[in-house]
C-alpha positions as CSV (number, residue, x, y, z in Angstrom):
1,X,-23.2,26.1,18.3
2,X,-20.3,23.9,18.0
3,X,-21.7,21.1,16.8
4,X,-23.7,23.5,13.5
5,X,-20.3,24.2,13.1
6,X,-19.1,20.6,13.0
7,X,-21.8,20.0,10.5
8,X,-20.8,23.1,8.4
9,X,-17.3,22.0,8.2
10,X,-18.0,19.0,7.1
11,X,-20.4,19.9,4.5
12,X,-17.9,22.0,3.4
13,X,-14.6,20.0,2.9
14,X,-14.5,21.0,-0.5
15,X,-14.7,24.6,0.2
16,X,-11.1,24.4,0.1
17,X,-10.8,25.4,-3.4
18,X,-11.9,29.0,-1.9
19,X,-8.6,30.9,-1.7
20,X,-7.4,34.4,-0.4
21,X,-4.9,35.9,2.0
22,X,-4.9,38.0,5.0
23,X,-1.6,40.4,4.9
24,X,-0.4,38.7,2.3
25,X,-0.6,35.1,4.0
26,X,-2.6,32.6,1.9
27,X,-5.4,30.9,3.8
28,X,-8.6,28.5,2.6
29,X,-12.2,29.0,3.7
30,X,-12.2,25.3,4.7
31,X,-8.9,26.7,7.0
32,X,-10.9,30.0,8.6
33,X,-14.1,27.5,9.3
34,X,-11.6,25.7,11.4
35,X,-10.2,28.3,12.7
36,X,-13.4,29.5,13.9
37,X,-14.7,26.4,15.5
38,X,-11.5,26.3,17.4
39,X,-11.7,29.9,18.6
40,X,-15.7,29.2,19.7
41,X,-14.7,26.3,21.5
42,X,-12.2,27.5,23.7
43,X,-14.6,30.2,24.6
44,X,-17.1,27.8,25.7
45,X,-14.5,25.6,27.4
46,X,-15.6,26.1,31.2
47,X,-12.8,26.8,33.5
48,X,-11.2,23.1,35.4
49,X,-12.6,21.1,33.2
50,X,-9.8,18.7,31.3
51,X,-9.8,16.6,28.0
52,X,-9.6,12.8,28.7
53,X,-5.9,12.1,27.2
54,X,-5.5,8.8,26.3
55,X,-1.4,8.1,25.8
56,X,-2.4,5.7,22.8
57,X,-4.6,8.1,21.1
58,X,-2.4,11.2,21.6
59,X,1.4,9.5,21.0
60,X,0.9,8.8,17.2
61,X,-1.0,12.3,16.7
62,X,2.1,14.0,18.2
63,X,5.0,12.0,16.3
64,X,3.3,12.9,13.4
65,X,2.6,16.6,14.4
66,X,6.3,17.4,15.6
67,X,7.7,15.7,12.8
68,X,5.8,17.8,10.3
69,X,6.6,21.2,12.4
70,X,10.2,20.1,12.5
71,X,10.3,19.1,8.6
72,X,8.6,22.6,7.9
73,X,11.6,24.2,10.1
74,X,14.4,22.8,8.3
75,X,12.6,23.0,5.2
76,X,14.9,25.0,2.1
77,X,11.6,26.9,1.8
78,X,10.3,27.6,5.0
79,X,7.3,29.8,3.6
80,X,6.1,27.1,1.7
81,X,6.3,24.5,3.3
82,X,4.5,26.2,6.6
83,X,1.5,26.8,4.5
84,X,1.4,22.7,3.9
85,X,1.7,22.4,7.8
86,X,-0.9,24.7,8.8
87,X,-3.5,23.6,5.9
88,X,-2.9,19.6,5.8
89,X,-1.9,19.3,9.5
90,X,-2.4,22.1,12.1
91,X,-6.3,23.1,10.8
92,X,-7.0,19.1,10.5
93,X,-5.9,18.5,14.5
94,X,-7.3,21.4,15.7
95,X,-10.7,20.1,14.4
96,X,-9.5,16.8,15.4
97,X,-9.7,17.9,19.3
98,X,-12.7,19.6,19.0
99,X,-14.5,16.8,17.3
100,X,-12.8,14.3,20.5
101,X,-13.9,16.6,23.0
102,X,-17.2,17.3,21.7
103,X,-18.1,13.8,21.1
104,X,-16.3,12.3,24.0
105,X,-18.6,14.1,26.3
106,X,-21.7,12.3,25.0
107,X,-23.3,9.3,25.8
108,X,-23.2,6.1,23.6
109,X,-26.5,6.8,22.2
110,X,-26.1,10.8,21.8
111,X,-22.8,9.7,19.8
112,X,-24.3,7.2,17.7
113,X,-27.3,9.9,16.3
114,X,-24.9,12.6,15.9
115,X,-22.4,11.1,14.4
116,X,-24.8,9.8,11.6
117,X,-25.8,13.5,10.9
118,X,-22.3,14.7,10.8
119,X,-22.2,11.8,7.9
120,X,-25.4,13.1,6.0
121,X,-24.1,16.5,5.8
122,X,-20.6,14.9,4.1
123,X,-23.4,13.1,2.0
124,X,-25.0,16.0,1.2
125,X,-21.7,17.4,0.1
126,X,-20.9,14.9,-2.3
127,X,-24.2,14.8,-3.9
128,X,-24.0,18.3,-4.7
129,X,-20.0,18.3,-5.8
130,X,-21.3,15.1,-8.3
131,X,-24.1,16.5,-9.5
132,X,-21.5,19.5,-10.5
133,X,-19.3,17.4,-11.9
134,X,-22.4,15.4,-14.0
135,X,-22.9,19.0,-15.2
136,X,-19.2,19.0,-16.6
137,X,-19.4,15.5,-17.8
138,X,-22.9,16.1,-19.7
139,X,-21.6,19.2,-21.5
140,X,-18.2,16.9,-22.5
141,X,-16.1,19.2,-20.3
142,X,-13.2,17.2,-19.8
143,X,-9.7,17.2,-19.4
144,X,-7.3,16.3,-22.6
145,X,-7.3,12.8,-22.5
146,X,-10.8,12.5,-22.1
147,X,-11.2,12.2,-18.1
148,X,-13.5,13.7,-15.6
149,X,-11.8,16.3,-13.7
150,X,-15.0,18.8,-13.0
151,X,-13.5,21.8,-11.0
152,X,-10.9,20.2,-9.3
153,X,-7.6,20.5,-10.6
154,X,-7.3,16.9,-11.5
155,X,-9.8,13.4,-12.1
156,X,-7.4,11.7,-9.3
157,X,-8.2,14.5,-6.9
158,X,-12.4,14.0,-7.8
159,X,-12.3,10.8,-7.3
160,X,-9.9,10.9,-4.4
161,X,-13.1,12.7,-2.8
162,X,-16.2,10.8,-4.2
163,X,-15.0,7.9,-3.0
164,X,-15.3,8.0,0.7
165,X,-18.4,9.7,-0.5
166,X,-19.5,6.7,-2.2
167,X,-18.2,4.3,1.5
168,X,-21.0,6.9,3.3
169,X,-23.9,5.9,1.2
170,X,-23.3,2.7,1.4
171,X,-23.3,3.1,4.8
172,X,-26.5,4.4,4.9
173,X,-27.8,2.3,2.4
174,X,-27.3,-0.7,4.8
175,X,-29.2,1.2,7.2
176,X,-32.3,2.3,5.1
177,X,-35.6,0.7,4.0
178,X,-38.2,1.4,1.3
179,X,-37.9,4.7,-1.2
180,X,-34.8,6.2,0.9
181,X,-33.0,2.9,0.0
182,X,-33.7,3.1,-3.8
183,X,-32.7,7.0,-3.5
184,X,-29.2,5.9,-2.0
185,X,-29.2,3.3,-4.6
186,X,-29.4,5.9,-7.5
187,X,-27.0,7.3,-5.3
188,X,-24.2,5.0,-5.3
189,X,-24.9,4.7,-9.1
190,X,-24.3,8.1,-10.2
191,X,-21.0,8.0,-8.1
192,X,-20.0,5.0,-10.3
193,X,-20.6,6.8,-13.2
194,X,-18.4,9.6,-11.8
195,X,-15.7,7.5,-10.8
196,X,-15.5,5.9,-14.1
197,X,-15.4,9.0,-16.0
198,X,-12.3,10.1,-13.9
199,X,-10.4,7.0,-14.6
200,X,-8.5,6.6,-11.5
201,X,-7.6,3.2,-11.2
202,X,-6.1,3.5,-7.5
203,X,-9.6,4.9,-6.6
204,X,-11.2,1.7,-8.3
205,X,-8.8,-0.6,-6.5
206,X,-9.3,0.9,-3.3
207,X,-12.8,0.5,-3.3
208,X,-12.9,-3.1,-4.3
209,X,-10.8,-4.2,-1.6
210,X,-12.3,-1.7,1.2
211,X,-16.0,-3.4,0.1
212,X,-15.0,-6.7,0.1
213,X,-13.0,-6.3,3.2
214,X,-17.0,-4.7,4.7
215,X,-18.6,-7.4,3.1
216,X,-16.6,-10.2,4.5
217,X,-17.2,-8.5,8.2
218,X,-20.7,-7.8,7.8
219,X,-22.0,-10.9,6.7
220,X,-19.5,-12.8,9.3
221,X,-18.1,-15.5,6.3
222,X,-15.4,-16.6,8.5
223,X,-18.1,-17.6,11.1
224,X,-20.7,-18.9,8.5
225,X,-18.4,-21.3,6.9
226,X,-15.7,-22.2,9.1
227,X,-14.3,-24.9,7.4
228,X,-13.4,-22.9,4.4
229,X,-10.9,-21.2,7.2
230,X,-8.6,-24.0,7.4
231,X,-5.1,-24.0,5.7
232,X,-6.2,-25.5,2.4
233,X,-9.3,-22.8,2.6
234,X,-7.4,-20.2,3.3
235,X,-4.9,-20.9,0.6
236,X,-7.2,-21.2,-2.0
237,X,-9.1,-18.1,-0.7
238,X,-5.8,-16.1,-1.2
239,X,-5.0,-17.8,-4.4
240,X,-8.8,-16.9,-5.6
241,X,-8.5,-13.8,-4.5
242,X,-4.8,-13.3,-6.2
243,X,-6.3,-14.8,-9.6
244,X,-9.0,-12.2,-8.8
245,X,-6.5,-9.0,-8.3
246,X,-5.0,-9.9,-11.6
247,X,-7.8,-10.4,-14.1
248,X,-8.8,-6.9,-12.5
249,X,-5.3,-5.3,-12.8
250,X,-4.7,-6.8,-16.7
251,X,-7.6,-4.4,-17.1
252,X,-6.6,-1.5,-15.8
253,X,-5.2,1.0,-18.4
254,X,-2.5,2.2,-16.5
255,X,-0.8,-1.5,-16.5
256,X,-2.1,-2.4,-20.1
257,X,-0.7,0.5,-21.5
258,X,2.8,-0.5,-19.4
259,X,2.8,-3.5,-22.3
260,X,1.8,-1.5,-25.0
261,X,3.6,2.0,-25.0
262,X,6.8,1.5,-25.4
263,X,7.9,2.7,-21.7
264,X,5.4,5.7,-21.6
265,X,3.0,4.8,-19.6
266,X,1.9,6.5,-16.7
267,X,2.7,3.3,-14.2
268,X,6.6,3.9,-15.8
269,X,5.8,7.4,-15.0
270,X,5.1,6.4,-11.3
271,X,7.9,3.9,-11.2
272,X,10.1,6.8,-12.3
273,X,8.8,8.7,-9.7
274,X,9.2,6.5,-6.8
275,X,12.8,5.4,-7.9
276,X,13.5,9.8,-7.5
277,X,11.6,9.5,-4.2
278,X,13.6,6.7,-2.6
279,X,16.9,8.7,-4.1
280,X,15.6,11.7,-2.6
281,X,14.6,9.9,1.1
282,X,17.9,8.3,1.2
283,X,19.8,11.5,1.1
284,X,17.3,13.0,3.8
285,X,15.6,10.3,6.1
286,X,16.3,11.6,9.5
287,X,14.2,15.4,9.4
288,X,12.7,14.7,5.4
289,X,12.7,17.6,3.0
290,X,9.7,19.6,4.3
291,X,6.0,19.4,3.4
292,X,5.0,20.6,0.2
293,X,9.3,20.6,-1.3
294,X,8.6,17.3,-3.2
295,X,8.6,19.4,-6.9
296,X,11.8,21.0,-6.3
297,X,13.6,18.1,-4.7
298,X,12.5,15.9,-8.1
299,X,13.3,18.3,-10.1
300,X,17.2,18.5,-8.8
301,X,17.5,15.0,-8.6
302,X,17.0,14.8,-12.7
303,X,20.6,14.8,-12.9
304,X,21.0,11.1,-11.4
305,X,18.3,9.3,-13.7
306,X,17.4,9.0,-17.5
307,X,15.2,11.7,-18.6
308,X,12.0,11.8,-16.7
309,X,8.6,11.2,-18.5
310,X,6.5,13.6,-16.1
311,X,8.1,16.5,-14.9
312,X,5.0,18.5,-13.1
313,X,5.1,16.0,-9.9
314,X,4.1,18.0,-6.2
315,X,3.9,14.6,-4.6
316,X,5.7,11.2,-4.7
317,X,2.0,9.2,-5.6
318,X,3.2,6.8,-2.7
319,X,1.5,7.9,1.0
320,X,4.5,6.2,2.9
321,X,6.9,7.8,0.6
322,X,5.2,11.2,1.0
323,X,5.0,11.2,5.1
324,X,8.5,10.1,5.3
325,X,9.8,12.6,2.7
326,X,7.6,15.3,4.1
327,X,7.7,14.6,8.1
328,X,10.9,12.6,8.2
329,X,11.2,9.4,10.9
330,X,8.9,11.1,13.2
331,X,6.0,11.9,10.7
332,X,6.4,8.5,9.4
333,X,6.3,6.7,12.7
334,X,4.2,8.6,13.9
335,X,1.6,7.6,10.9
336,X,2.2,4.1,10.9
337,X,1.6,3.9,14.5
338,X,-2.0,6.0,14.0
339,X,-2.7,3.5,11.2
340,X,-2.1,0.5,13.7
341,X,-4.3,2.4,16.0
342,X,-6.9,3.0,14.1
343,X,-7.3,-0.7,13.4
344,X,-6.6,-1.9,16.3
345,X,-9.4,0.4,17.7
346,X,-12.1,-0.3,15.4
347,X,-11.8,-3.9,16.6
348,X,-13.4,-6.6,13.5
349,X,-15.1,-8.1,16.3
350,X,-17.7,-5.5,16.4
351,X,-19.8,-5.8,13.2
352,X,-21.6,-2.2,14.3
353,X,-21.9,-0.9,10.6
354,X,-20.4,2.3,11.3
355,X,-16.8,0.1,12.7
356,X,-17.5,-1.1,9.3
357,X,-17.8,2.1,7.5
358,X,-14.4,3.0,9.1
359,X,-12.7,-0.1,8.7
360,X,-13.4,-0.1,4.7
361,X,-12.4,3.7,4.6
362,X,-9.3,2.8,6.6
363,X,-8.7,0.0,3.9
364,X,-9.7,2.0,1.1
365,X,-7.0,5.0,1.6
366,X,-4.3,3.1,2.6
367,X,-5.0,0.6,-0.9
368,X,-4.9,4.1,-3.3
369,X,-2.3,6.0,-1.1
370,X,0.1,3.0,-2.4
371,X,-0.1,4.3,-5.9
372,X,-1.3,8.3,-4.8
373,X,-0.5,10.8,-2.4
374,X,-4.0,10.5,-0.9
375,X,-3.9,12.5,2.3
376,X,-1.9,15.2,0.8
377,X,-5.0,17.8,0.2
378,X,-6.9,20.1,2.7
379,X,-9.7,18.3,2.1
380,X,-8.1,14.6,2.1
381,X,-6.0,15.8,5.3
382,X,-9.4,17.0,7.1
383,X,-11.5,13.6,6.2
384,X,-8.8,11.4,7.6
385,X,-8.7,13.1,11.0
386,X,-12.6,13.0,10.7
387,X,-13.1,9.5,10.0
388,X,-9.8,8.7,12.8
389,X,-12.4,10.6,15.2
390,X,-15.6,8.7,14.9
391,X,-12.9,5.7,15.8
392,X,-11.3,7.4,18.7
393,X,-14.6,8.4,20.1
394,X,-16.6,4.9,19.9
395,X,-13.4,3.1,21.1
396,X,-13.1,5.5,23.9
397,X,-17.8,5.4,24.3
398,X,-17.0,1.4,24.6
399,X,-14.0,1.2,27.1
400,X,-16.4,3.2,29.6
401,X,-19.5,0.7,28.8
402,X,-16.6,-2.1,29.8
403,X,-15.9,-0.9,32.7
């Protein structure tokens, strides 16, 4: 029954949207799902039996955690900012140590199929949220300026989920043959589409580096042609590839539009917005100023810049900026060291496609969360600790095959 109920939660991450409160206490349906699963699985735990803890795992995990519960504690606004922790933090490692137990306790091959079906049924989910949001494009719903936003409350926040979306097709599109390739083709299509009609730029970014980053692995270019990895190769590699970044950026509207409108653009928007959130950290570095307080904080910190050009700002559009703000040192330790982890851990030695998968996604969110606050959602929050699991779990699968 627990694993149905992986699959269910998983299919539906964007269920989140679903809102209501219990005794006046605001929870998600994404949240009770969780809820549930943990709830079944402690029934079903059997009485003596322990969950492996592995010190490297479990140390970042627990920075992070205790520095978001102490955050929310000294937070001006403790309601508030205790319905950030248990949505973006408490429901996401609860089903973080089911999914490690759960998956820890099969074998290698067990692992390998189930894991692939938890990753249809996210699939699944983001064919049916884009083929919603081809509705809204094909009947010109859009926001103001023209960009896709379908029923989430911004295009950033679509795109923020269609793009691990389109990573998981990919990833199956590697793996399949004949009519279910061309199927996953049209796939990865319609998410382009998508993705352009929101017109996030971070999201485009992300996914160029993440893919070429996959690409590079999979098709093992620093083994194929060695000599290119000498100093000369690797200097023009990076100067190609710099060359590259640029002609991409100049195109981006978000920079062209930093030449062309006067200061109003929304990269002077974000640069206005990170110069409050450094302002902001430096005053409170040491316990942050509680999850979910960034609005308020910017708001009161007006007085010490020109006037701003965006005033409806819930998040610093910086990850680092945002876990240190929100967690203080502990949270942002803490991430840093899960990041380091998580790489570490999905060695780039083992070109296994799903490493791969995890790798780019890795890549991917940490290239966006530079210029959005991309873990900073219920769904974003619950995707990160999944995609962190399938690495904990197949690190863990291929430390016992070692032995």
């Amino acid at each position: 029954m627990i694993f149905y109920l992986l699959n269910f939660i998983v299919f539906a991450i964007p269920a989140y949207l679903i809102r209501f409160s219990f005794f006046g206490v605001p929870f998600t349906f994404l949240e009770i799902l969780i809820y549930i699963l943990f709830i079944v699985w402690l029934f079903q735990f059997k009485k003596g039996r322990k969950i492996n803890f592995d010190a490297k795992i479990w140390i970042p995990v627990l920075l992070l955690f205790y520095g978001a519960t102490l955050s929310t504690i000294f937070s001006s606004n403790l309601i508030a900012s205790a319905g950030i922790w248990k949505g973006y933090f408490l429901g996401p490692l609860l089903f973080f140590t089911v999914f490690l137990d759960v998956f820890g306790r099969m074998d290698a091959k067990k692992q390998d199929l189930k894991i692939d079906i938890l990753l249809r049924w996210f699939l699944f989910s983001g064919y049916l949220v884009a083929i919603i949001a081809s509705a809204y494009l094909l009947s010109g719903n859009l926001t103001y300026d023209g960009r896709l936003s379908a029923f989430y409350l911004s295009p950033n926040h679509l795109a923020m989920f269609l793009a691990p979306v389109f990573l998981v097709n990919l990833y199956f599109f590697f793996k399949a043959n004949g009519t279910r390739k061309a199927v996953l083709f049209l796939g990865m299509a319609l998410m382009v589409l998508l993705l352009y009609a929101t017109g996030s730029s971070g999201a485009w970014v992300g996914l160029f580096v993440g893919i070429l980053l996959w690409l590079f692995l999979k098709y093992r270019i620093f083994l194929r042609y060695p000599q290119l990895f000498n100093r000369k190769g690797v200097a023009c590699f990076f100067g190609f590839l710099v060359l590259l970044s640029v002609a991409v950026i100049l195109k981006l509207s978000a920079v062209a539009d930093y030449f062309n409108n006067g200061g109003r653009s929304s990269l002077h928007s974000r640069l206005m917005i990170w110069r409050s959130a450094t302002k902001i950290l430096s005053d409170n570095w040491i316990l942050g100023i509680g999850p979910g307080m960034f609005q308020e904080y910017y708001l009161a910190y007006q007085k010490y810049f020109i006037p701003y050009l965006e005033w409806a700002v819930s998040q610093p559009h910086n990850i680092f900026l945002a876990f240190w703000l929100q967690t203080g040192v502990l949270g942002i330790i803490g991430f840093i060291y899960m990041i380091i982890m998580l790489y570490s851990s999905a060695s780039i030695k083992n070109y296994k496609e799903l490493y791969l998968l995890v790798i780019s996604f890795l890549t991917y969110f940490l290239v966006h969360g530079l210029v959005d606050t991309i873990y900073w959602k219920n769904d974003l929050a619950l995707m990160f600790w999944f995609f962190a699991g399938i690495v904990v779990i197949f690190s863990f699968s291929d430390k016992v095959k070692n032995k």
